[in-house]
DOPABA-552602 format. One record per residue: residue number from 1; x, y, z of N, C-alpha, C in turn; residue in three letters. Coordinates in nm, 4 decimals. Example, Ala and Ser with C-alpha at 12.3 -4.5 7.8 and 13.67 -1.06 7.14 Angstrom:
// DOPABA-552602
resi|n.c1|n.c2|n.c3|ca.c1|ca.c2|ca.c3|c.c1|c.c2|c.c3|resn
1|1.3190|-0.5690|0.7800|1.2300|-0.4500|0.7800|1.3200|-0.3300|0.7800|ala
2|1.2850|-0.2250|0.7080|1.3670|-0.1060|0.7140|1.2900|0.0030|0.7870|ser
//
This chain:
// DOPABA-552602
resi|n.c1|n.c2|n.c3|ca.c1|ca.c2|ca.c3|c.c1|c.c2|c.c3|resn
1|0.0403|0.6611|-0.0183|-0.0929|0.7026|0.0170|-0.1725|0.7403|-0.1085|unk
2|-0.0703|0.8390|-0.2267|-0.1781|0.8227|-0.3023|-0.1940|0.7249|-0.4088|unk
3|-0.1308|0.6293|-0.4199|-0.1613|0.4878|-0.4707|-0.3208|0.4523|-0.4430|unk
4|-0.2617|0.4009|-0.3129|-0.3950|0.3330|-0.2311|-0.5230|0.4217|-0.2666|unk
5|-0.5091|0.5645|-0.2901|-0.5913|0.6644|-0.2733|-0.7078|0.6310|-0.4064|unk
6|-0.5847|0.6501|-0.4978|-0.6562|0.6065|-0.6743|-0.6894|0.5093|-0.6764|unk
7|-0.6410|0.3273|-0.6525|-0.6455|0.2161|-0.6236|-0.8698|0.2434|-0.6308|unk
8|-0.8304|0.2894|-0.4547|-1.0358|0.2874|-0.3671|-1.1184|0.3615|-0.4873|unk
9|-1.0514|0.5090|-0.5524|-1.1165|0.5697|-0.6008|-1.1865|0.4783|-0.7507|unk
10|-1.0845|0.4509|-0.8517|-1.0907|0.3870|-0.9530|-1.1406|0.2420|-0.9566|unk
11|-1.1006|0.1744|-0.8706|-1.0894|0.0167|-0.8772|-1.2277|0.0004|-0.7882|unk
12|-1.2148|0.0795|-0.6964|-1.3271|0.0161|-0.5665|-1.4367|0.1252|-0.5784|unk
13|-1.4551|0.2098|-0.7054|-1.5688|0.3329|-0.6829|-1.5987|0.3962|-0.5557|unk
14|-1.5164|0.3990|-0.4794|-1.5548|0.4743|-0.3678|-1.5647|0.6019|-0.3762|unk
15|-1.6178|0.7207|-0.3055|-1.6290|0.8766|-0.3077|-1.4893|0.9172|-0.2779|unk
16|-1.4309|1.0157|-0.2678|-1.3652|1.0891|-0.2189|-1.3649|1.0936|-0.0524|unk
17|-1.5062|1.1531|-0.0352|-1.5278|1.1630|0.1335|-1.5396|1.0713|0.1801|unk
18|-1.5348|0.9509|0.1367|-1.5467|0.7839|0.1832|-1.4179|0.7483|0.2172|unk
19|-1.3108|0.8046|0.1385|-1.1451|0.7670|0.1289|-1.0978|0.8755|0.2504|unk
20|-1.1647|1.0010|0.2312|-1.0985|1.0558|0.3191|-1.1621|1.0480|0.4599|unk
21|-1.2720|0.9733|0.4923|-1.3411|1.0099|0.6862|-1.2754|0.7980|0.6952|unk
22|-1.2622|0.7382|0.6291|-1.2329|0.5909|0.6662|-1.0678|0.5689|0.6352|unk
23|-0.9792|0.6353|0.4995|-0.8841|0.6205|0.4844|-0.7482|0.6743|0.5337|unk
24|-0.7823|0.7614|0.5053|-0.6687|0.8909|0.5503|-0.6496|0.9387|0.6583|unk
25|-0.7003|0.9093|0.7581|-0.6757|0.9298|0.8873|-0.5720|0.7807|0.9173|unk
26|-0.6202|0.6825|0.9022|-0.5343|0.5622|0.9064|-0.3908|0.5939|0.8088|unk
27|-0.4064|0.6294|0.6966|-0.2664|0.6385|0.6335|-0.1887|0.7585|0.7373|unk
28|-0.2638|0.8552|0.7260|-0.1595|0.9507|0.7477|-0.0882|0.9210|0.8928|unk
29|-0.1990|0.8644|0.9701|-0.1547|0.8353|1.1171|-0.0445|0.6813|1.0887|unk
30|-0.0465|0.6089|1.0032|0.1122|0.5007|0.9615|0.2059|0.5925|0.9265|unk
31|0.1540|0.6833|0.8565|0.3118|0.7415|0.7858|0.3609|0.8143|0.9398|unk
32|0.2435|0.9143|1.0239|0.3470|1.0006|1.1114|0.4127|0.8737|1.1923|unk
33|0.3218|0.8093|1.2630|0.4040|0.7030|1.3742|0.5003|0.6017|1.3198|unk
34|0.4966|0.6139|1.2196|0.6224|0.5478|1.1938|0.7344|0.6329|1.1780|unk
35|0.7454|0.7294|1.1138|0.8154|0.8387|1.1377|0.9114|0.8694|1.3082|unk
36|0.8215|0.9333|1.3554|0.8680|0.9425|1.4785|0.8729|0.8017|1.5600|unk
37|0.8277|0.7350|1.5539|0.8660|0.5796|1.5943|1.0238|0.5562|1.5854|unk
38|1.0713|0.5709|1.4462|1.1937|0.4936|1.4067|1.2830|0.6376|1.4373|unk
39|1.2414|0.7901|1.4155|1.3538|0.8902|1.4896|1.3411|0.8592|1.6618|unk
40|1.2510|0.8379|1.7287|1.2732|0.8135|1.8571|1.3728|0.6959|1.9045|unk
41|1.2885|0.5909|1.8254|1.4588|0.4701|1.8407|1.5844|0.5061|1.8222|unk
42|1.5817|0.5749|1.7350|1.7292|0.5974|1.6648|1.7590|0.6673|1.7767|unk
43|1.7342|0.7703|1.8568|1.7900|0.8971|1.9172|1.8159|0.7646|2.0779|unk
44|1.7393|0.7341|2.1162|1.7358|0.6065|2.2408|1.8450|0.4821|2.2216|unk
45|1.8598|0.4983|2.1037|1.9457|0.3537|2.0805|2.0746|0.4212|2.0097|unk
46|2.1175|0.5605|2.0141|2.2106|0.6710|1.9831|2.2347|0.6066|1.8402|unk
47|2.1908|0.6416|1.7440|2.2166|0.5569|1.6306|2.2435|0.7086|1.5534|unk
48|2.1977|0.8471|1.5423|2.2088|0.9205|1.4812|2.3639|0.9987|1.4470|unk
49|2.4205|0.9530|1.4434|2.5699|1.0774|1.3743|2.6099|1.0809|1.2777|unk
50|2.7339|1.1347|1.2774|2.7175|1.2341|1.1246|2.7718|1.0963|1.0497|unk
51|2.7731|1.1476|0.8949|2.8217|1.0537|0.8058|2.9399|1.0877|0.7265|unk
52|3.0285|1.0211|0.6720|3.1582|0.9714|0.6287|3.2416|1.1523|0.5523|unk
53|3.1161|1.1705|0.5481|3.1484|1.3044|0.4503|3.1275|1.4532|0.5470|unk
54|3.0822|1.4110|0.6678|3.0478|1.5537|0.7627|2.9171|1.5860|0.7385|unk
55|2.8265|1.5915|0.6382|2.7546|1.6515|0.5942|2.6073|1.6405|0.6192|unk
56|2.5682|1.5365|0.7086|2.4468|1.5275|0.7462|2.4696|1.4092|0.8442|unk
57|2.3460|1.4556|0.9534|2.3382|1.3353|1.0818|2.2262|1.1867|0.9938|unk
58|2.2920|1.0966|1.0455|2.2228|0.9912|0.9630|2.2125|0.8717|1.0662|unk
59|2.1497|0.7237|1.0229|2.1619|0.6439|1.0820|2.3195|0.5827|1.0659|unk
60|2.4501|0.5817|1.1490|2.5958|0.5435|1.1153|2.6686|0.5823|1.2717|unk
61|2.7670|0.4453|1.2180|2.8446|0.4368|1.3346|2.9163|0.5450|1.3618|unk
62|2.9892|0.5451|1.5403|3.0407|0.6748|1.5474|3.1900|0.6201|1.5947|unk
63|3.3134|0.6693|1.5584|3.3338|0.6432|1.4574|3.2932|0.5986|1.3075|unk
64|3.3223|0.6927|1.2395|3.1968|0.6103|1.0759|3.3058|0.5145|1.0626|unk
65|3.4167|0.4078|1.0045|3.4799|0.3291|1.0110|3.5001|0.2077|1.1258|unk
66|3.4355|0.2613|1.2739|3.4964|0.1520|1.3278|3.3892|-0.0205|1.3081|unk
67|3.2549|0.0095|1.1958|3.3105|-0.1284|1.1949|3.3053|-0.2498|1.0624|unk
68|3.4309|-0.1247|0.9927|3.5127|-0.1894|0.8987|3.6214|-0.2070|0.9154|unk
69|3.6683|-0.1105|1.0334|3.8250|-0.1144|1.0425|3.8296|-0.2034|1.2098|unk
70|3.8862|-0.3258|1.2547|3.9616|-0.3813|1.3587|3.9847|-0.2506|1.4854|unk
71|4.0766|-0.1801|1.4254|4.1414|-0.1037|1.4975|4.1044|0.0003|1.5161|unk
72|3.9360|0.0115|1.5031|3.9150|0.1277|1.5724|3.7790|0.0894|1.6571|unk
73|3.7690|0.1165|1.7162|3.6708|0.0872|1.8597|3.5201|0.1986|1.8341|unk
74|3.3691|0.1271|1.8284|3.2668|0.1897|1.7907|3.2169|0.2401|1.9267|unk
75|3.2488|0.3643|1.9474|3.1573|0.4605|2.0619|3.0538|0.4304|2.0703|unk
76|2.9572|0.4608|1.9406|2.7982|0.4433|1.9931|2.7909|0.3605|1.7947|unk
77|2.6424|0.3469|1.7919|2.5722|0.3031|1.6921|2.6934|0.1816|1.6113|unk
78|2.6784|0.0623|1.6482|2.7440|-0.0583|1.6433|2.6925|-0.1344|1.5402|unk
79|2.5873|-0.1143|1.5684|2.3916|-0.1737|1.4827|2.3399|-0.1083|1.3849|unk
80|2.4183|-0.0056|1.3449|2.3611|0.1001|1.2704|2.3512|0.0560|1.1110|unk
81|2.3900|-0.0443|1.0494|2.4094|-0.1173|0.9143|2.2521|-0.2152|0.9278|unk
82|2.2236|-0.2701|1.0356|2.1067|-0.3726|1.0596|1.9863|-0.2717|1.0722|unk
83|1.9966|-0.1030|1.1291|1.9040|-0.0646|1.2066|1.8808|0.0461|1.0373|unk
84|1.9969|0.0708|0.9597|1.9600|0.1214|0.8485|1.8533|0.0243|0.7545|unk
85|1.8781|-0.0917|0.7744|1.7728|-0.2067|0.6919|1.6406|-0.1535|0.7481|unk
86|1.6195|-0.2052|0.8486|1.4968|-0.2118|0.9251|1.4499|-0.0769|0.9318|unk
87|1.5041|0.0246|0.9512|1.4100|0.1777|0.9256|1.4506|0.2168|0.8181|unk
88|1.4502|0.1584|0.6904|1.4806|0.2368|0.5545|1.4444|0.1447|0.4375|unk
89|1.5237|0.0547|0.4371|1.4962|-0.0345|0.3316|1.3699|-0.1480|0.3194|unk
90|1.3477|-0.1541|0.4188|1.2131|-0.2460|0.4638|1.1112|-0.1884|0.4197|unk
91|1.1158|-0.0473|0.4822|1.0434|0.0582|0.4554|0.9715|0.0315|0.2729|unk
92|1.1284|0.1095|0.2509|1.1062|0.1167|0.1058|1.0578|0.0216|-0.0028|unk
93|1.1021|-0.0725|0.0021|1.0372|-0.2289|-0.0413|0.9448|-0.2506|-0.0096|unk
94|0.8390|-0.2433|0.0996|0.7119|-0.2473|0.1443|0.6096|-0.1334|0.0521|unk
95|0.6587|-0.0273|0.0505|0.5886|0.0619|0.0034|0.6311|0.0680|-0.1685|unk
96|0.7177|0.0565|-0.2261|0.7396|0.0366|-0.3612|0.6227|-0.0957|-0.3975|unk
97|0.6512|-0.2147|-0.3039|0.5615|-0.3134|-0.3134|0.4031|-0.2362|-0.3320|unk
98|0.3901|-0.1763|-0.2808|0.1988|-0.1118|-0.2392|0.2127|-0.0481|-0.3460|unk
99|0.2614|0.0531|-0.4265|0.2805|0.1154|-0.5190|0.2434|0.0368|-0.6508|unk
100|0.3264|-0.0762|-0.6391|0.3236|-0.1646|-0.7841|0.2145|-0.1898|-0.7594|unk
101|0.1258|-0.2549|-0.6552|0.0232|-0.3668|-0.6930|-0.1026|-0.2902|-0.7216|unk
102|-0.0867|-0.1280|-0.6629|-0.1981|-0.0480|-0.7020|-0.1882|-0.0055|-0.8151|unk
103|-0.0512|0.0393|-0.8749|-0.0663|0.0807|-1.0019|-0.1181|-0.0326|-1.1513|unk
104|-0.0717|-0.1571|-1.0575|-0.1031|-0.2978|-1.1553|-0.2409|-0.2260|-1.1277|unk
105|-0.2869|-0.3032|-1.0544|-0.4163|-0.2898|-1.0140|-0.5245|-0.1870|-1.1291|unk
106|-0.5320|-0.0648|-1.0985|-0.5718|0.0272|-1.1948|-0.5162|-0.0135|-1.3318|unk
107|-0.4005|-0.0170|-1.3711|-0.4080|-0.0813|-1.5227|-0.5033|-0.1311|-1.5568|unk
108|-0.5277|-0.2393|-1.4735|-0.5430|-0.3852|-1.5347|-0.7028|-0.3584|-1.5320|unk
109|-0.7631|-0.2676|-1.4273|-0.9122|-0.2321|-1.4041|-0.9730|-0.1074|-1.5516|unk
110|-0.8504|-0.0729|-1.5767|-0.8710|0.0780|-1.7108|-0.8660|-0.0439|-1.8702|unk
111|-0.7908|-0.1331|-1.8664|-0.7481|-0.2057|-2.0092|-0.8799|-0.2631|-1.9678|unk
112|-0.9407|-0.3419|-1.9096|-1.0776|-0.4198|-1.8790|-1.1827|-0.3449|-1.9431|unk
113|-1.1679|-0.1906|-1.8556|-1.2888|-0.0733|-1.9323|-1.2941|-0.1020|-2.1035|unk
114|-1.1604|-0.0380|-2.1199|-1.1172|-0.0187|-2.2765|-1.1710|-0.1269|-2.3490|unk
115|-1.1354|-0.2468|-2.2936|-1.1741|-0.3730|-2.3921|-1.3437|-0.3851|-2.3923|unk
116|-1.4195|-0.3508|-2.3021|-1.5506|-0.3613|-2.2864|-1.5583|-0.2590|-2.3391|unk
117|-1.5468|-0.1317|-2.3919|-1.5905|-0.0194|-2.4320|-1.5537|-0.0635|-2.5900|unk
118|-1.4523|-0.1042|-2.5918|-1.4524|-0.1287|-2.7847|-1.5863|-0.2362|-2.8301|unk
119|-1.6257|-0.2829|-2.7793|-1.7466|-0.3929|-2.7820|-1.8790|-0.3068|-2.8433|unk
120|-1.8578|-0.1730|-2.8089|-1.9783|-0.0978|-2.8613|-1.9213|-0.0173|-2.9450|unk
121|-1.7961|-0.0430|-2.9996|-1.7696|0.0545|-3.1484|-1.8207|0.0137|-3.2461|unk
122|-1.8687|0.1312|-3.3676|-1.8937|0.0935|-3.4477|-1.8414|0.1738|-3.5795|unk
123|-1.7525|0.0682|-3.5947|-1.6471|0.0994|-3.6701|-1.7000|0.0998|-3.8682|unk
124|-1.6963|0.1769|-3.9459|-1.7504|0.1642|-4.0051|-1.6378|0.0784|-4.1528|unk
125|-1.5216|0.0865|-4.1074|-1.4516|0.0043|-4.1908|-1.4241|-0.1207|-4.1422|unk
126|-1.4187|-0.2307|-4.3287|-1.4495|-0.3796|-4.2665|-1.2621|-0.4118|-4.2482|unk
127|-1.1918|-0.3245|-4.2266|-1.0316|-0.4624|-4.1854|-1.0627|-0.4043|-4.0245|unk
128|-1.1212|-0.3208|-4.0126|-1.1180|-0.3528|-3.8128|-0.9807|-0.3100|-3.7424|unk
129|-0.8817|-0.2100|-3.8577|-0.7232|-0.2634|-3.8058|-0.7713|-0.1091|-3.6272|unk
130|-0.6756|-0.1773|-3.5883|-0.6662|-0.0953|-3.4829|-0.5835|0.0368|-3.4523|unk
131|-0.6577|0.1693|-3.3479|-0.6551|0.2171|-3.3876|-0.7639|0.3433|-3.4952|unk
132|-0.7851|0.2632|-3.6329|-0.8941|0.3658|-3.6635|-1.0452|0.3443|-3.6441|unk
133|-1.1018|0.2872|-3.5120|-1.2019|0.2731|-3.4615|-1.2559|0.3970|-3.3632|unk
134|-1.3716|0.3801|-3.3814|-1.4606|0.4798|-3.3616|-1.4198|0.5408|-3.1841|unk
135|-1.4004|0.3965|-3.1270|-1.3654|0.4605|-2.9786|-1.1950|0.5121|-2.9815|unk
136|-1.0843|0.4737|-3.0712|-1.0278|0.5745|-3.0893|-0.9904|0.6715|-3.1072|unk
137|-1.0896|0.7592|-3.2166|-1.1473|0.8668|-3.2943|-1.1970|0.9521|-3.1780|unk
138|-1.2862|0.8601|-3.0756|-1.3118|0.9416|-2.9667|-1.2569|1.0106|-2.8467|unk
139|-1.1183|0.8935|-2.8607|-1.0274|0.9637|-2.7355|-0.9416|1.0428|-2.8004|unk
140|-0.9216|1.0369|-2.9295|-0.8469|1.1468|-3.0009|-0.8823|1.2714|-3.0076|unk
141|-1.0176|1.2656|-3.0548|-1.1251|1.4140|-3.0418|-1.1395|1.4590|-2.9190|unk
142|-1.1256|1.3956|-2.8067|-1.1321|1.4565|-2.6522|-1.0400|1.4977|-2.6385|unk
143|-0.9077|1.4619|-2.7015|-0.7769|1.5271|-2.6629|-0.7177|1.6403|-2.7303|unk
144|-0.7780|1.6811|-2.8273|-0.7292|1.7615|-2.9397|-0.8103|1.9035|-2.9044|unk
145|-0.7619|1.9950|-2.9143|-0.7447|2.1463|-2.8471|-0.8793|2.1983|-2.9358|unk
146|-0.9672|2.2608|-2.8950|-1.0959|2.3264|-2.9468|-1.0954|2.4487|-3.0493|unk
147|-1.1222|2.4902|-3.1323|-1.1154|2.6050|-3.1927|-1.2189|2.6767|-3.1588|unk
148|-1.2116|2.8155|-3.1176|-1.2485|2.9368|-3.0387|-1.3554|2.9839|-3.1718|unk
149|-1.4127|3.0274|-3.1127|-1.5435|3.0789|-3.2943|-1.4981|3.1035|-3.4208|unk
//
């Protein structure tokens, strides 16, 4: 969400209150329903018990072994290796995906600025090396701590 968020803000100049009365009601309402979407399946399709170690209820078979081992017979969550893909990893790959293309995205919209903004330096030495140009000088001086009177 806040990918997408910076993405509208930076890339697409939108306001803030533009992202938040058109955007964020839509994100936040994907993230909850999917949420409770995929815990409601899980609990309906008994997919939730504990895992190999005791230590937390998860998506896993019950028996956790029976289905690696022949000889032991799966009570409930049979599906639970296919149903971990589909509510987890899908997930995650989808949204790592949205992540990259916004963070590309803004790069590639900030190096564009930069390169159009060096166009109006005026650099007063002739090798041009990069670096000691004037719009460097400037993001250096913005960054460097003020002295008090």
């Amino acid at each position: 969400a806040l990918s997408i968020y910076y993405f509208l803000i930076i890339c697409q100049g939108w306001k803030p209150e533009r992202v938040a009365k058109r955007v964020e009601p839509f994100l936040h309402g994907t993230i909850l329903l999917y949420a409770f979407g995929t815990a409601t399946a899980s609990i309906f399709l008994q997919l939730f018990n504990v895992d190999e170690c005791g230590l937390m209820c998860y998506i896993a078979p019950f028996p956790y072994d029976c289905v690696d081992n022949d000889d032991v017979e799966c009570i409930r969550g049979s599906l639970a290796e296919s149903y971990i893909w589909w509510f987890s990893f899908i997930e995650l790959i989808l949204f790592f995906t949205i992540i990259f293309v916004c963070q590309t995205a803004i790069f590639l919209f900030v190096r564009r600025q930069v390169t159009r903004l060096r166009r109006y330096s005026f650099d007063s030495t002739e090798s041009g090396s990069v670096g000691k140009t004037s719009f460097g000088k400037m993001i250096s001086n913005a960054v460097k701590p003020r002295r008090e009177g």
